[in-house]
N, C-alpha and C positions, 0 to 999 in steps of 0.2 A: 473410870469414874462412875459414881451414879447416874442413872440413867442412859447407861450405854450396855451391851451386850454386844461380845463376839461369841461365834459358833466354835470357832479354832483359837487355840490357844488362850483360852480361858484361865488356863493354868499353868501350873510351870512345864517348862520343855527343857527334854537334854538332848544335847546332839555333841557328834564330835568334828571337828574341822583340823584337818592336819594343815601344816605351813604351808600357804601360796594357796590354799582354798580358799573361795567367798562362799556367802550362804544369804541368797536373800530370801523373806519371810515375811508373803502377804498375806495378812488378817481382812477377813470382812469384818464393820465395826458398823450395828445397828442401832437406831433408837428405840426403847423401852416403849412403850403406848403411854401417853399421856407425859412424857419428857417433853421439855419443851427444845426450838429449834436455834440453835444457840453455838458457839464454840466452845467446844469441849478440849481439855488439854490433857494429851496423853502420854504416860511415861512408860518406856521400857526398858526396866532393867535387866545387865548383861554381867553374870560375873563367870570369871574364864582364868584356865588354872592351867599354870607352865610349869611343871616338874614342880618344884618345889614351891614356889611363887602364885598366892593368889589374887586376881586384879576384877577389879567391879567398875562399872559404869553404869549412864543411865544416856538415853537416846531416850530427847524431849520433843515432841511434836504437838498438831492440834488437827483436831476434827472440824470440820464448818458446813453445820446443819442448816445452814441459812437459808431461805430461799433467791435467786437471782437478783431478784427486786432488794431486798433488802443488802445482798453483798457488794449492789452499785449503787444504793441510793444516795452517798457521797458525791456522787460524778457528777451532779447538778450545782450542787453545791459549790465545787470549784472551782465549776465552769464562770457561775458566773463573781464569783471573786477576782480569775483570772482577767474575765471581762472587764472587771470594777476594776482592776488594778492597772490595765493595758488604758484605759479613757482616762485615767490620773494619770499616766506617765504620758499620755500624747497630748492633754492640756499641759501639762506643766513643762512639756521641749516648745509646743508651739508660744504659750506664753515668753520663755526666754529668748524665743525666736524672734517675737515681736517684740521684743525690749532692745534690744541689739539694733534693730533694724532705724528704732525709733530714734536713737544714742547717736547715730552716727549724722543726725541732719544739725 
């Protein structure tokens, strides 16, 4: 995508894999100067040819140029939501608790 830059594989590659061989293929994937820090979604097309028969694919991913702070800054957030929602749910047992209690005199 714009504003990314790999060194290798930049462009197309051909290679051959015979049956019951794997092939994995690591790209370094840099940002451009002045890109912003962002997720980037990355596609890599695969077309691959069996005798007569031709077959394509795409192997979808993403990049996360984020900084730490920013790819937890959610964690706060639902901390205390979970909090908020743990003090409703124990007023509202202790509430029926003391309804119950009070029914039976």
């Amino acid at each position: 995508p714009p504003g990314l830059v790999a060194d290798e594989l930049a462009q197309m590659m051909g290679m051959t894999i015979r049956g019951g061989q794997e092939k994995n293929i690591k790209v370094a994937v840099k940002r451009k100067k002045g890109s912003p820090a962002i997720i980037y979604p990355v596609h890599l097309l695969v077309e691959y040819g069996e005798m007569l028969n031709h077959y394509t694919g795409d192997i979808s991913g993403e990049v996360d140029f984020r900084s730490i702070q920013e790819r937890t800054a959610i964690i706060p957030a639902l901390a205390a939501l979970s909090l908020l929602a743990g003090i409703l749910l124990l007023r509202s047992y202790f509430r029926t608790r003391n309804n119950s209690i009070f029914s039976r005199r």
